[in-house]
C-alpha positions in Angstrom: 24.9 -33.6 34.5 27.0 -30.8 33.4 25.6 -27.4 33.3 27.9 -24.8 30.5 28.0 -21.2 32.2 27.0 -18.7 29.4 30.0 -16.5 28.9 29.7 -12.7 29.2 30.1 -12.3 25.7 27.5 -14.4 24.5 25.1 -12.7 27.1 25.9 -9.4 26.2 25.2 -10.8 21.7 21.9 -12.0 23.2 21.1 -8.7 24.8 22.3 -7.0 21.7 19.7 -9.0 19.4 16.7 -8.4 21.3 15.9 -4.7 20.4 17.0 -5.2 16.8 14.8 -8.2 16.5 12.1 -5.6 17.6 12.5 -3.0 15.2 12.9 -5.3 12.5 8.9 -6.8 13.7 7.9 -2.8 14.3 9.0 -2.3 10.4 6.2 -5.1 9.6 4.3 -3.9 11.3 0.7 -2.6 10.1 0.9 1.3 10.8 -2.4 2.5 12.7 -3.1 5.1 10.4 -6.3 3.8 8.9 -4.1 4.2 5.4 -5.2 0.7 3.9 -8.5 1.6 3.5 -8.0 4.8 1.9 -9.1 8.3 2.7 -12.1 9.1 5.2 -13.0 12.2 3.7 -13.8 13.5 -0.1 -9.9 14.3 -1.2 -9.0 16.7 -4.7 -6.5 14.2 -6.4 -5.2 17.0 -9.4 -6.0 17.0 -12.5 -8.0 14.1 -14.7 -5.5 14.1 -17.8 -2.6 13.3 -15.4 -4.3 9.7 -15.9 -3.8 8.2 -19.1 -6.0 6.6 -20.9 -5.5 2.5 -20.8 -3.1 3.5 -17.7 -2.9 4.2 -14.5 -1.3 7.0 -11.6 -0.3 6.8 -8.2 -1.6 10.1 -6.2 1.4 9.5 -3.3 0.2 12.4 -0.9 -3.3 11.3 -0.7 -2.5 6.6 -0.8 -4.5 6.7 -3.4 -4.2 4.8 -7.0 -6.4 5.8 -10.1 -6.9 3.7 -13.5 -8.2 4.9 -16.6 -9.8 2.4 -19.1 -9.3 3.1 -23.2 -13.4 4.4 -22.9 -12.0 6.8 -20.1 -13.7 5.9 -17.1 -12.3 6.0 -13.9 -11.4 3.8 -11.2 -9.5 4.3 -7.3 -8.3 2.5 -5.1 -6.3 2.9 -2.1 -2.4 2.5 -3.1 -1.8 0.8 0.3 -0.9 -2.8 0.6 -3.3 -4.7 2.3 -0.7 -7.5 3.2 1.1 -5.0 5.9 -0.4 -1.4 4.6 3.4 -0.6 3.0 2.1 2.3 0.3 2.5 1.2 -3.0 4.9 3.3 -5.0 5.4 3.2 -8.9 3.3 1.2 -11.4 4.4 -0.9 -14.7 1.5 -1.0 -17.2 -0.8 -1.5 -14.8 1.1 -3.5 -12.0 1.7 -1.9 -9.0 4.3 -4.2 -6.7 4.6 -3.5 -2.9 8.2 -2.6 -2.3 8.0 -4.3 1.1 7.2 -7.4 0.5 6.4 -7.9 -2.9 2.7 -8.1 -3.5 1.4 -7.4 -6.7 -1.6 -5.7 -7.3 -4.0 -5.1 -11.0 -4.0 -1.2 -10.4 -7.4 -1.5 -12.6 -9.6 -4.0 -10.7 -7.2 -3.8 -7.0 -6.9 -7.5 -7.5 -4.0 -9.3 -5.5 -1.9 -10.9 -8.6 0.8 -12.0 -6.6 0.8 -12.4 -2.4 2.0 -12.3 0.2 -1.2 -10.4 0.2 -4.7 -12.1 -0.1 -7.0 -9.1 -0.1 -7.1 -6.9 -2.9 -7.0 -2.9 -2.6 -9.8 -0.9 -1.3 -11.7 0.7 -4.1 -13.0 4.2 -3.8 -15.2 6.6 -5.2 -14.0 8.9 -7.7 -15.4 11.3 -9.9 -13.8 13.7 -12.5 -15.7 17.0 -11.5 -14.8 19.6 -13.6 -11.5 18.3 -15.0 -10.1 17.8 -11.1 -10.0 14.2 -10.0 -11.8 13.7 -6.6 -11.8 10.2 -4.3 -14.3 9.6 -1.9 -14.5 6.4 0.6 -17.2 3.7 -0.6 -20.1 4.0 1.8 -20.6 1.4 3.9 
């Protein structure tokens, strides 16, 4: 039985590869930020009428998404991915897709439309007090 020496070259691809391959599984990583279920204190979104009615708005500083229904009630959700917490970033009607891997999401009800994600969004609390949009975690 003949044994084929590995040549330096193809040791020194091999060693190449393996930190790549890491950061590319680091990228897909869930963060640990606690981001997919949504903020874990009361936070001041801006103003109500930046959410149209029949519509929806992505509050980017704060991963949080908010619908408004034709009667113009309110709901949020946290605009994080629960597939591999990627923050959602721009809506169509009221389809938010995950830029990461391509989940899509019903930005009214946080229901997973299409996967790779099986859970749908975290809903919050929110409340339009005095004109100012404010989202609150669910308690528990």
């Amino acid at each position: 039985m003949s044994a084929h020496p590995l040549s330096r070259r193809t040791v020194l691809r091999g060693a190449a590869l393996v930190p790549a391959a890491g950061l590319g599984a680091a990228a897909c990583a869930p963060p640990d930020d606690g981001r997919a279920e949504g903020p874990a204190e009361p936070v001041e979104l801006g103003s109500a009428e930046a959410v149209p009615k029949g519509g929806a708005e992505i509050f980017r500083e704060h991963h949080v998404v908010v619908s408004r229904s034709e009667a113009g009630e309110y709901r949020a959700f946290s605009a994080v991915c629960t597939h591999r917490s990627c923050p959602l970033h721009q809506i169509k009607g009221t389809v938010s897709t995950c830029t990461c891997h391509g989940s899509r999401f019903d930005v009214t009800t946080g229901e997973v439309l299409r996967g790779p994600a099986v859970a749908p969004l975290t809903e919050l609390d929110v409340s339009a007090d005095g004109g100012r949009l404010v989202a609150r975690p669910r308690p528990a």
